[in-house]
N, C-alpha and C positions, 0 to 999 in steps of 0.2 A: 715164592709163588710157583706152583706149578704150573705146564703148558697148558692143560684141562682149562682150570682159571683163569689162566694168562689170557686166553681164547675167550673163555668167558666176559671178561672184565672188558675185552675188545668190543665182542660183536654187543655187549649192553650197555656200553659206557662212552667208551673210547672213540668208533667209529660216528658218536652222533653230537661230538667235540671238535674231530678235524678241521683242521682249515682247508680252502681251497687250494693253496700252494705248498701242498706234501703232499702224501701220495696221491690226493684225490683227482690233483691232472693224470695220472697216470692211469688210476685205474676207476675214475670218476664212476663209468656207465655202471660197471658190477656194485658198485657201493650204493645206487642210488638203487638198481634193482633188489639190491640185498635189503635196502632202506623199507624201500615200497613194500618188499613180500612181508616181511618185519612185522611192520605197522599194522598190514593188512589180516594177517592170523591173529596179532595181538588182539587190535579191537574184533576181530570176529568172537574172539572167545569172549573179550573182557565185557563184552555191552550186548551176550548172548541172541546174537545172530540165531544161532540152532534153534531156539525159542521161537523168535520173527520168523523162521522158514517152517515154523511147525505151524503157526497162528495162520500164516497163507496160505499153509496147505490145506486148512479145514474150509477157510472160507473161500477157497477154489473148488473146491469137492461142492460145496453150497451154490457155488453161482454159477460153475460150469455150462448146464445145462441152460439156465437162462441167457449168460452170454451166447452162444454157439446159436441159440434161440433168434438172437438183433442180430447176431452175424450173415445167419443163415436167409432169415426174413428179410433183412437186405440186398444181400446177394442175388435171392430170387427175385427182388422187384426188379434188377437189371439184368437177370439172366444170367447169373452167374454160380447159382445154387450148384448146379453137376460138379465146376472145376471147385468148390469148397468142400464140399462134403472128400472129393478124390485127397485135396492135399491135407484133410484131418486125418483122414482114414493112414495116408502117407506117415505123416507127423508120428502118430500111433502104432508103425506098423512094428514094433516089439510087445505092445499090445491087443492084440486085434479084439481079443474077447470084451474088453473093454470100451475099444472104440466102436464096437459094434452095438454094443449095447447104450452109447451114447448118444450117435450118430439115431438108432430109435429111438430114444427119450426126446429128442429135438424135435424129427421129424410127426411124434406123438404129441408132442405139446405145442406146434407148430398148427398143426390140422385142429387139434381144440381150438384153437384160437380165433380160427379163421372161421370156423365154425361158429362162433361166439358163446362157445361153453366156459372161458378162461378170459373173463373180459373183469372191468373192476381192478378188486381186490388180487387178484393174480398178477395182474399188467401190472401194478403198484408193487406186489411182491416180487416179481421179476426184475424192473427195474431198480427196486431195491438194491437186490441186491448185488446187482453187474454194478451199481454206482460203489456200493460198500467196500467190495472188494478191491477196486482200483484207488477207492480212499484208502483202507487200510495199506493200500502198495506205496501210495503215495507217503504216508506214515511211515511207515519201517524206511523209505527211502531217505526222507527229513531226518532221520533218527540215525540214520548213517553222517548223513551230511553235515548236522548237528543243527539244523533249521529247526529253530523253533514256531515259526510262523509258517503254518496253511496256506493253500492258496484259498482266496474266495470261496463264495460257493457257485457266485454266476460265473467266474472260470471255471471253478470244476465243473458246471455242468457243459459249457461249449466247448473244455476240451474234450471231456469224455466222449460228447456226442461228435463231435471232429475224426474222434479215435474211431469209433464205432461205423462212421463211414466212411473213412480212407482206407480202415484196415481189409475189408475183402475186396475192396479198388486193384491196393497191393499186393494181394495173395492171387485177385485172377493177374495180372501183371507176372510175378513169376512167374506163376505156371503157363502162362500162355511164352514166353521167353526156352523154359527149360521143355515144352512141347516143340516149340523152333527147334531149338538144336537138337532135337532128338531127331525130328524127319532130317535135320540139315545130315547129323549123321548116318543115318539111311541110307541118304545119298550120295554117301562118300565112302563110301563102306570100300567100294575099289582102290580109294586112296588111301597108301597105310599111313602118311604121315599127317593128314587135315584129317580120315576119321578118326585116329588115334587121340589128336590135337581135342577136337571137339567134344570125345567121350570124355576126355580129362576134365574140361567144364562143365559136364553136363552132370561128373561127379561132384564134383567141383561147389557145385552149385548150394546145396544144404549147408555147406559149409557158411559161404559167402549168406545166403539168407539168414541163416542162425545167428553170425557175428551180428548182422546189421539190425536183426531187434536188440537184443541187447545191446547195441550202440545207441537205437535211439532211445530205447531205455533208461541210460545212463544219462545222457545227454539231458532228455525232458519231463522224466520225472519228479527229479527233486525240485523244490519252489526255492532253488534260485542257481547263479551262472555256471554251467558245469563247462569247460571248454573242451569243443569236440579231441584235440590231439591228445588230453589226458582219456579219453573214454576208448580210444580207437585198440589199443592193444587189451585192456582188459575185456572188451567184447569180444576181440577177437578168439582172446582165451577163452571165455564163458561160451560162445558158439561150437569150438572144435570140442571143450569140454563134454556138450550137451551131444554131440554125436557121437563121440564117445561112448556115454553112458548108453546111447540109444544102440550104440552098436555090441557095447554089452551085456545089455539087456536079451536080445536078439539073438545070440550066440551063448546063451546061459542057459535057454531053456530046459536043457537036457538035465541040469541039477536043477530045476525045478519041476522035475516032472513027480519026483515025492509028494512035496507042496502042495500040486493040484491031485494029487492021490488022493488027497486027505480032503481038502476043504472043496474039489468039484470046481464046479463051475464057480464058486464064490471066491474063488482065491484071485480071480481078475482083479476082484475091489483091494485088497490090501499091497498086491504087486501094485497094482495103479499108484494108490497113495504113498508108498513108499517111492516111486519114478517122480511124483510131482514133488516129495519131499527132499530128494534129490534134486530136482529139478531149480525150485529155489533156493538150494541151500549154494548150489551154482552161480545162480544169478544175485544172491547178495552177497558173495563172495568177490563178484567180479565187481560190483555198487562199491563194496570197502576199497578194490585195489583203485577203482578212479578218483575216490575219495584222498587216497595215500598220492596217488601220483600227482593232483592238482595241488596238496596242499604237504607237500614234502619239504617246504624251507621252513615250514612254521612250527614241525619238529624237532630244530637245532638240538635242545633240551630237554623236549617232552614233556615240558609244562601242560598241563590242565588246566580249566577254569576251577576245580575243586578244590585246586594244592594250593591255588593265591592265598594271600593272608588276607583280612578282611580290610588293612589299613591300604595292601596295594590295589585293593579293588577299591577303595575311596579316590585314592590317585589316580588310576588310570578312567576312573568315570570322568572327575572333573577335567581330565585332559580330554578324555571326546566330548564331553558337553561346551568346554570351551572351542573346542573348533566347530560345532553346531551352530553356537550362537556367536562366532565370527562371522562362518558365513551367510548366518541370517543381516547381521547389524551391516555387511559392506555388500547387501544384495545377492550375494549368488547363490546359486541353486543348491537345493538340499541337497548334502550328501546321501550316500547308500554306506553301508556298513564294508563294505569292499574300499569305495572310494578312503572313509575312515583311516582304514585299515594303512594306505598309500601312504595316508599324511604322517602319521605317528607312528609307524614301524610294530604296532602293536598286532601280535598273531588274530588271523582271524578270527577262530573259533572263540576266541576272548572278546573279542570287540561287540563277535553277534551275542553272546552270552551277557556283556555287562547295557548292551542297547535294550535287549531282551528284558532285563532287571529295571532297567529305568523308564521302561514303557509301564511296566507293569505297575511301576512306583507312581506314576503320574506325571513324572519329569518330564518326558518326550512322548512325542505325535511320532505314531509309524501312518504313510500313506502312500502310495503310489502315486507316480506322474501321470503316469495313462491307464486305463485298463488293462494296453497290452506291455506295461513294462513288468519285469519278472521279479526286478529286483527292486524291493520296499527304499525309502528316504525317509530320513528323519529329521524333527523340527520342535520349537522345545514349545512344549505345552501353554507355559507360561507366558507372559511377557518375559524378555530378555531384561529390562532393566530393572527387574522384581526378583530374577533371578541368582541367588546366593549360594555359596558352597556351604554354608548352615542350613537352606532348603534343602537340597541336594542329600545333605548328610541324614538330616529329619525325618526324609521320605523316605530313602532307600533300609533306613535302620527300622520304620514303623513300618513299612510295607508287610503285609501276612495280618494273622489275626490269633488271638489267645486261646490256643485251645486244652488249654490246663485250666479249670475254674478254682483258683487260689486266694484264701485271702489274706491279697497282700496288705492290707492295712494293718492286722496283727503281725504278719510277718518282716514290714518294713518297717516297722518303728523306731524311732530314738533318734538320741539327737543325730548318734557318726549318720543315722542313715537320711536324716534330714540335709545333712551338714553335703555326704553325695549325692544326692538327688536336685541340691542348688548350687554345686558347682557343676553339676552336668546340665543344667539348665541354663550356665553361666557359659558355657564351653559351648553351647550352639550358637547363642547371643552374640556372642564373640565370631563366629561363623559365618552367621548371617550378618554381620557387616562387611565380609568379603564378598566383592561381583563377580561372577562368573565373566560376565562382560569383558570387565578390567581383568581378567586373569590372565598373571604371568606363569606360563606352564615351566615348571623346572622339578628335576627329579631330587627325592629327599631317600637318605641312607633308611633301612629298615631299622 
């Protein structure tokens, strides 16, 4: 084998076999970063990321103007409309033509409003779709996380509306913070070592702002527990990223001065769209690495729930439906699919995916304990001592619907096909005298 493949055969094979006591104490951190970046391009490509950042970029081009709309309107009812409008314009300033003519569309449909030329059906289409779009974000973010369950809708709507008035709370907060240290440096202007200090922060500062949306980004978007110490380096990156690009933007003009040769003033719109399609393909890059970082042990092997076989996905349900209905039968409190997860060493993404399955099938109750807990529990639909691994098998195997209209009565005929149709009928009977209750969970060779 040559070194090329040798290399190969490592970094796709080898390196996600190790054990903890060979080289991994020694060169643990790079392997786990190598682990992370790994993971994280894999599923960007494999579950077309680039797609999700294309789809949010139409429906941000869409609802733009109406958010910036509540933002704005907000703003102004506490006086705070100047310092917003300064840090979009800010935000923007590789685009000016753009945010110029944004910054008019709000303040244009801000005055209809208020006027009451844009009442009704506009307000409805407005908040349409500032909701839609932070749905759909919420979406592509689940679809990272591999959450199959939404949050409500009476969550969505009191975070959204939560979002929608802390976030120019926040924004006059910086700016009133990074207008401090700008007089602080003024007045230090004499001192080369505190103004020096201070202008360092006062650069400093977009940086720090940038990381910390997409921290909380990462953190609250997806509907369920992201833990902040996994989210804190990939925001970080996706914030210096985004200045980045802003700063390359900014410093590129000059090849694009052809561009705007050609298309005039209209070339703002397609530079624009192309920055926001950047812009998200950033921030769900940074979504996959907190995704890779929180759940990096449950890649040992890189199992999927696709590649199970169907017999281990029968085993591994009845082992979480029996620890469901243990802890129903000796009182204690539903598990969550995380908690699952602890008991029976089974990777999560599998646990949520075969819970997901068994909700669907009619097996288990998915509910929340409070309104404000994040994360769903599960409880088994049925009664527990009605409850059989020939149920269990019955449902999850009927579950979906026939959408081939065949007729099988000419086509299953005869006796051999009588003869499998009554021993598979024979073979659930046999099933369902086993209790999930009474079950002894123990692993069977493939």
């Amino acid at each position: 084998m040559s070194k090329i493949e040798s290399l190969i055969q490592f970094l796709t094979v080898d390196i996600w076999r190790m054990s903890h006591d060979k080289r991994t104490e020694k060169h643990g951190m790079w392997i786990a970063v190598f682990k992370k970046l790994y993971l994280a391009v894999q599923f960007f490509i494999d579950k077309g990321v680039m797609a999700a950042a294309s789809a949010l970029t139409y429906s941000t081009m869409l609802a733009i103007v109406p958010i910036l709309a509540v933002v704005f309107a907000i703003a102004r009812g506490f006086g705070f409309n100047k310092y917003i409008e300064e840090w979009f314009l800010d935000m923007l300033s590789g685009q000016p033509q753009a945010a110029e003519a944004i910054v008019g569309f709000v303040n244009s449909y801000l005055v209809h409003t208020h006027s009451g030329v844009i009442l009704g059906i506009g307000l409805i289409f407005m908040l349409f779709t500032v909701i839609m779009l932070v749905h759909n974000i919420e979406i592509t973010f689940n679809q990272i996380w591999q959450v199959k369950q939404q949050r409500s809708w009476s969550r969505k709507i009191t975070d959204y509306i939560s979002f929608f008035f802390l976030a120019p709370i926040a924004i006059v907060l910086t700016s009133g913070v990074t207008i401090f240290l700008s007089t602080i440096a003024k007045q230090m202007e004499g001192y080369m070592l505190l103004g020096s200090a201070v202008r360092f922060f006062i650069s400093l500062m977009p940086y720090v702002i940038m990381s910390a949306v997409f921290i909380a980004l990462y953190v609250f978007i997806p509907n369920t527990h992201v833990k902040l110490k996994n989210a804190i380096i990939p925001g970080i990156l996706a914030g210096v990223a985004m200045q980045l690009l802003q700063y390359f933007y900014i410093h590129c003009q000059i090849f694009l001065s052809g561009y705007n040769a050609i298309y005039g003033s209209f070339a703002a719109l397609p530079l624009f769209m192309l920055w926001v399609q950047l812009s998200w393909t950033i921030c769900l890059f940074g979504a996959e690495l907190t995704y890779t970082s929180q759940n990096l042990e449950e890649f040992a092997f890189r199992a999927e729930p696709d590649d199970i076989s169907h017999r281990y996905k029968l085993l591994l349900s009845a082992i979480l439906l029996s620890r469901i209905c243990e802890r129903e039968d000796s009182e204690q409190p539903a598990a969550t699919a995380f908690q699952l997860k602890m008991e029976t060493g089974i990777p999560t993404r599998i646990v949520s995916d075969l819970l997901f399955k068994m909700t669907q099938a009619g097996i288990l109750r998915q509910s929340y304990a409070s309104p404000k807990d994040e994360e769903a529990v599960y409880t088994a639909l049925l009664p527990i001592d009605k409850l059989t691994v020939g149920t269990m098998v019955d449902r999850l195997e009927a579950h979906g619907k026939w959408e081939i209209d065949l007729p099988l009565d000419s086509l299953c005929k005869g006796e051999y096909w009588n003869k499998a149709i009554g021993l598979r009928h024979d073979y659930l009977q046999n099933l369902k005298s086993v209790s999930i209750r009474n079950l002894d969970v123990f692993l069977m060779g493939e």
